[in-house]
C-alpha positions as CSV (number, residue, x, y, z in Angstrom):
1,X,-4.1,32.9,-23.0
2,X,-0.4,33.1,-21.6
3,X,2.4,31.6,-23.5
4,X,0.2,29.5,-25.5
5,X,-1.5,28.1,-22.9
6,X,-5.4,28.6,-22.9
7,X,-7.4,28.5,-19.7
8,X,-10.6,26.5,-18.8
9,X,-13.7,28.0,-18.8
10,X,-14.5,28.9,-15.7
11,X,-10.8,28.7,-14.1
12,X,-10.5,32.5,-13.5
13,X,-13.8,32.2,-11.1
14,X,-12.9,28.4,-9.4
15,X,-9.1,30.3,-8.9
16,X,-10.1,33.1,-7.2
17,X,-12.3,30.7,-4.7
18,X,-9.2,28.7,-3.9
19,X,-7.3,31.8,-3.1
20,X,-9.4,33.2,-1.1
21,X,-9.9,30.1,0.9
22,X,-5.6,29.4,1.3
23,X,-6.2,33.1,2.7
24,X,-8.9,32.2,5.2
25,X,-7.1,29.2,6.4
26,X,-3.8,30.4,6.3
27,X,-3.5,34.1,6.5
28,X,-4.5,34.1,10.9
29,X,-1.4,32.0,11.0
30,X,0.2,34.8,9.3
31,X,-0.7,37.7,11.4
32,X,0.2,35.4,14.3
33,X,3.6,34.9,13.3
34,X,4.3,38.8,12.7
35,X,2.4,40.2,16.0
36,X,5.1,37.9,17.8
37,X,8.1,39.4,16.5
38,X,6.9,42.6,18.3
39,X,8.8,44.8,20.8
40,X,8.0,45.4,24.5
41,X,4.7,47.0,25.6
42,X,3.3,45.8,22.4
43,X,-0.4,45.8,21.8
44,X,-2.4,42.7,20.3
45,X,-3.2,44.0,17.0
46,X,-1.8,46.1,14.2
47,X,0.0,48.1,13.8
48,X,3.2,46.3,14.7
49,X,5.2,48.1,17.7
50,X,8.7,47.8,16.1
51,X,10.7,44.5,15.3
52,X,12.5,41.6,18.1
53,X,12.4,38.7,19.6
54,X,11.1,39.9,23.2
55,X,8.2,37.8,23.2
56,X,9.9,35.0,22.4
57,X,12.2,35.5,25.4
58,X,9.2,36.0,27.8
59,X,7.9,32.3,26.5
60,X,10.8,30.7,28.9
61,X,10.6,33.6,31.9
62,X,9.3,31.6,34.8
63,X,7.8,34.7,36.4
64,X,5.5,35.2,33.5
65,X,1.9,34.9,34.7
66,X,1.3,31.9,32.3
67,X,4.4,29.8,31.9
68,X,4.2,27.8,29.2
69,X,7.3,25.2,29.5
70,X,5.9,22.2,31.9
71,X,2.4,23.0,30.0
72,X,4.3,22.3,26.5
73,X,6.3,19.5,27.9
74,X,2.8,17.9,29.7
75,X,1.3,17.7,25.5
76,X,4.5,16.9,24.4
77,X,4.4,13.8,27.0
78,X,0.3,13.2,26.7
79,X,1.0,13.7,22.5
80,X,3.6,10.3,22.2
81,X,1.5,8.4,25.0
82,X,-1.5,8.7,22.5
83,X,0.8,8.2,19.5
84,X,1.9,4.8,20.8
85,X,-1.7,3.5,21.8
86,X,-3.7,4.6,19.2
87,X,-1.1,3.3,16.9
88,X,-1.5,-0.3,18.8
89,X,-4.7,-0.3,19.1
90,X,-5.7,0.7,15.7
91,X,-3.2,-1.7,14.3
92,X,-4.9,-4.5,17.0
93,X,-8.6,-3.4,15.7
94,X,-7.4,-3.4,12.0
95,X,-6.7,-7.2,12.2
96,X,-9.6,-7.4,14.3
97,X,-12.0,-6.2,11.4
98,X,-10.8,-8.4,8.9
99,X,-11.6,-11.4,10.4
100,X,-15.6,-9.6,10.3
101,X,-16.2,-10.8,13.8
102,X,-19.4,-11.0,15.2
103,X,-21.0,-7.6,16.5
104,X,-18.1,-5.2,14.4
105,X,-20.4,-3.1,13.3
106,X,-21.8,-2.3,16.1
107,X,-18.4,-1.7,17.6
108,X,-17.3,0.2,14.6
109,X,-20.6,2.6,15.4
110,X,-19.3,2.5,18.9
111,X,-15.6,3.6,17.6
112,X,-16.8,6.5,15.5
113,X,-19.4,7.9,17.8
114,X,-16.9,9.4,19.7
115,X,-16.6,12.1,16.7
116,X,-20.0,12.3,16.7
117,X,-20.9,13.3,20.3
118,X,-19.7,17.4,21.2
119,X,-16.1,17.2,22.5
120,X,-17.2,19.3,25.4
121,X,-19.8,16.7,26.5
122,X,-17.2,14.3,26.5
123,X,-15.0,15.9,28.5
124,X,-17.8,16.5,31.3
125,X,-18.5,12.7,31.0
126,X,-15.2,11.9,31.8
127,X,-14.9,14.0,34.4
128,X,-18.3,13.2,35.9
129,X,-17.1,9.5,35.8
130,X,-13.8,10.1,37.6
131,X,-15.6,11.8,40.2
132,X,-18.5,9.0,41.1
133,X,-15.4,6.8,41.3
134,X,-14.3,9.0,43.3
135,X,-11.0,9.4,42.0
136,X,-9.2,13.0,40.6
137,X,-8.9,13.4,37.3
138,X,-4.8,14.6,36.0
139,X,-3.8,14.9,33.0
140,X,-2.1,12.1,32.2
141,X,-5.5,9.8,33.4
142,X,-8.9,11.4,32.4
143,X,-6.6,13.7,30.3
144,X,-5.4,11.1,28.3
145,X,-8.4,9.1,28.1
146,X,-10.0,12.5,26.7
147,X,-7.5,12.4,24.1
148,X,-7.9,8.8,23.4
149,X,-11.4,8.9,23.0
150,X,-10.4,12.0,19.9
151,X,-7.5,10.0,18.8
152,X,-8.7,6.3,18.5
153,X,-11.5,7.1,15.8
154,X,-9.2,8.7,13.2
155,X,-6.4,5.8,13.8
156,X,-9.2,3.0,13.5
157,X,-10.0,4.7,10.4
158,X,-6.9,4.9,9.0
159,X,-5.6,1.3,9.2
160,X,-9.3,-0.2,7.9
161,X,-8.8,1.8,4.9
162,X,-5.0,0.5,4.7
163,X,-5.8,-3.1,5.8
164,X,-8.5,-3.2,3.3
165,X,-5.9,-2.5,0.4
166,X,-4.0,-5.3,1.4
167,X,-3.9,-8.5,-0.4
168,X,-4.2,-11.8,1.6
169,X,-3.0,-13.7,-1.3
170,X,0.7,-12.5,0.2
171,X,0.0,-13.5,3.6
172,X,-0.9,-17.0,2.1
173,X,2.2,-17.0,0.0
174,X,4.1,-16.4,2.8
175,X,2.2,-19.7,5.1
176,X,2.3,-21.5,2.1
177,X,6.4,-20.8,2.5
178,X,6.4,-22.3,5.9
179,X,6.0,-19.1,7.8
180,X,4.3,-19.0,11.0
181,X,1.8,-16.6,11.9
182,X,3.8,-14.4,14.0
183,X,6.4,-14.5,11.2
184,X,3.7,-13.9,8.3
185,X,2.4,-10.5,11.0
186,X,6.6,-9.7,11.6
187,X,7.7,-9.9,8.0
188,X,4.7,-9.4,5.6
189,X,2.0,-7.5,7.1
190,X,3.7,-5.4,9.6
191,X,6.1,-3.9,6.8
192,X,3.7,-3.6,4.4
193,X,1.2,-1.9,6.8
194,X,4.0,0.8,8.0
195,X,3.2,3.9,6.1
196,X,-0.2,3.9,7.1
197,X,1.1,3.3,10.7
198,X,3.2,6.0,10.5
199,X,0.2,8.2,9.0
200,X,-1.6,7.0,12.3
201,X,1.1,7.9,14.6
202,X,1.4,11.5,13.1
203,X,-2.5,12.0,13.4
204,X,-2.2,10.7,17.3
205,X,0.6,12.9,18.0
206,X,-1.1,16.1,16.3
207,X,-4.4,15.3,17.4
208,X,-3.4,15.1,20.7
209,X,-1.0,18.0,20.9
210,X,-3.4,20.6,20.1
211,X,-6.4,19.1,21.8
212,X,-8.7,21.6,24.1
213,X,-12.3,21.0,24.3
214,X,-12.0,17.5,25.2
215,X,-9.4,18.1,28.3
216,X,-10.7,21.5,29.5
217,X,-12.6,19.8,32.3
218,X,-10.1,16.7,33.3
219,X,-6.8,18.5,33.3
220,X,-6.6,18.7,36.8
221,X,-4.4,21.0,38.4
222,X,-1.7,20.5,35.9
223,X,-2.7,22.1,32.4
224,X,-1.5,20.9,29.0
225,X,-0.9,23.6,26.8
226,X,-3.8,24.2,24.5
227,X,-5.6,24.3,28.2
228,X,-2.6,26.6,29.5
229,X,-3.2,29.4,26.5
230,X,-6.8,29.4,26.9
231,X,-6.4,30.5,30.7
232,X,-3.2,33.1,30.0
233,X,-5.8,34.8,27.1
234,X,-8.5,35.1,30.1
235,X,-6.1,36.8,32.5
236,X,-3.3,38.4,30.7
237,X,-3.0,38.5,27.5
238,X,0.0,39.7,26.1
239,X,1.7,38.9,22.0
240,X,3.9,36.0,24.5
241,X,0.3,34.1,22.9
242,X,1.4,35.1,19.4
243,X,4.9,33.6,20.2
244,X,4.2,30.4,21.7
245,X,1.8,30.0,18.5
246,X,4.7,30.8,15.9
247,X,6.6,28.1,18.1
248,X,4.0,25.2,18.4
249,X,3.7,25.8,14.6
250,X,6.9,25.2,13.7
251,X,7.0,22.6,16.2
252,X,3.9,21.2,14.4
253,X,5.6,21.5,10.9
254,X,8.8,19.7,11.9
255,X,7.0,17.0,13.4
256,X,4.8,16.7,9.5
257,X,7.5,17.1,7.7
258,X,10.1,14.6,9.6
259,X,6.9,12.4,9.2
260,X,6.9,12.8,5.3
261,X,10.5,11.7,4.9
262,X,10.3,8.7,7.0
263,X,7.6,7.6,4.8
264,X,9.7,8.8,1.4
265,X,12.9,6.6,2.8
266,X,10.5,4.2,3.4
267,X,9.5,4.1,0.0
268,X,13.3,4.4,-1.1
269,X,14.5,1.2,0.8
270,X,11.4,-0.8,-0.3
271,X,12.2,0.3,-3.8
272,X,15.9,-0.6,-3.7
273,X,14.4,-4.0,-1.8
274,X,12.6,-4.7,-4.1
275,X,15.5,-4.0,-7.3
276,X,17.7,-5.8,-5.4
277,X,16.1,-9.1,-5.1
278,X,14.7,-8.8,-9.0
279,X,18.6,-8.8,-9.7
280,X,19.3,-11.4,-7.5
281,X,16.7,-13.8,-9.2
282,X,17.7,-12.6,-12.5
């Protein structure tokens, strides 16, 4: 007992679980960040070879063997491409599914068998299929096809679960007003649908950004980044790794976080909306 508060049975044993697991999932992240603030000639592993930002310089040296900035800009690009269609398309398959069409669960099955199937062996089937086309296989074509087939799933998901939430007594309200269906979809089912749009978009960006197993074979001769790091650690690897991890972390974080307080102002404005026309009617 600590100032008067008296613990669970159990808690002392289910807290030091919990604990332990933040330290497995976060503590790698951890050493990551401090072996990149390393100076020169460091090694890859404690101990630390004094304090600086060298690493970080050698991130935007051209004449370092892996040069990470077109790679990072490449998932950056690849990462907001995917954003956008998934983001469509889920929204598209969301309506779809609420009509219960004929044959949707077998095109649900079809959706979320892509999760279910080995990335790799995905990425060899696209591959293999851009090749008895007999076309090449970039990036930003069997690369971003590899990233849909990862991104799609979750984003389908996501908007069945939010579309299944919504009422369609509001929609009716709003037909029964006059509306048309494009303004009922514009004004009522668009706006109300938007947090769980923007939860899709921040899936399809991250999911994409980090993606490796699924574009390691359709890349082409331009790498992403994920793709990019995995080469530079089979041919020399140096703490610049360490660095552009602490970097697409924090890039990772910002983009969460920016996400998070879209969706709080969101909130906000629908709140004060919502206030706004009670006094109005009042």
């Amino acid at each position: 007992m600590r100032d008067g508060i008296k613990r669970a049975p159990g808690y002392w044993p289910r807290a030091t679980l919990f604990y332990l697991y933040l330290l497995f999932l976060y503590g790698p992240i951890i050493i990551i960040v401090l072996l990149s603030f390393q100076a020169d000639n460091a090694s890859l592993s404690f101990p630390m070879q004094g304090f600086s930002l060298f690493y970080f310089g050698e991130v935007f040296d051209p004449q370092y063997i892996g040069d990470f900035r077109w790679p990072f800009g490449r998932s950056v690009i690849l990462g907001l491409i995917s954003m956008v269609l998934t983001m469509g398309i889920s929204f598209l398959a969301g309506l779809a599914f609420r009509k219960n069409f004929k044959g949707n669960i077998i095109v649900f099955y079809v959706v979320v068998a892509s999760l279910i199937c080995p990335s790799i062996l995905i990425s060899l089937g696209i591959g293999i299929g851009f090749s008895n086309l007999g076309l090449v296989s970039q990036w930003w074509s069997g690369g971003l096809g590899a990233h849909l087939s990862w991104t799609l799933p979750f984003g389908v998901l996501i908007m069945l679960a939010v579309f299944s939430r919504l009422d369609p007594r509001l929609e009716e309200a709003a037909r029964d007003q006059g509306a048309s269906q494009w303004q009922t979809l514009r004004n009522v089912t668009i706006p109300i649908t938007l947090p769980g749009l923007v939860g899709v978009a921040l899936f399809g960006f991250t999911l994409s950004y980090d993606e490796y197993p699924r574009i390691s074979n359709v890349a082409g001769e331009d790498n992403s980044l994920p793709v990019e790091l995995v080469n530079a650690l089979s041919l020399a690897a140096t703490p610049t790794i360490y660095a552009i991890g602490t970097m697409t972390t924090l890039f990772s974080l910002t983009i969460i976080f920016s996400t998070f307080l879209v969706v709080y102002f969101m909130a906000k404005r629908r709140q004060g909306l919502g206030l706004k026309k009670a006094k109005a009617e009042g």
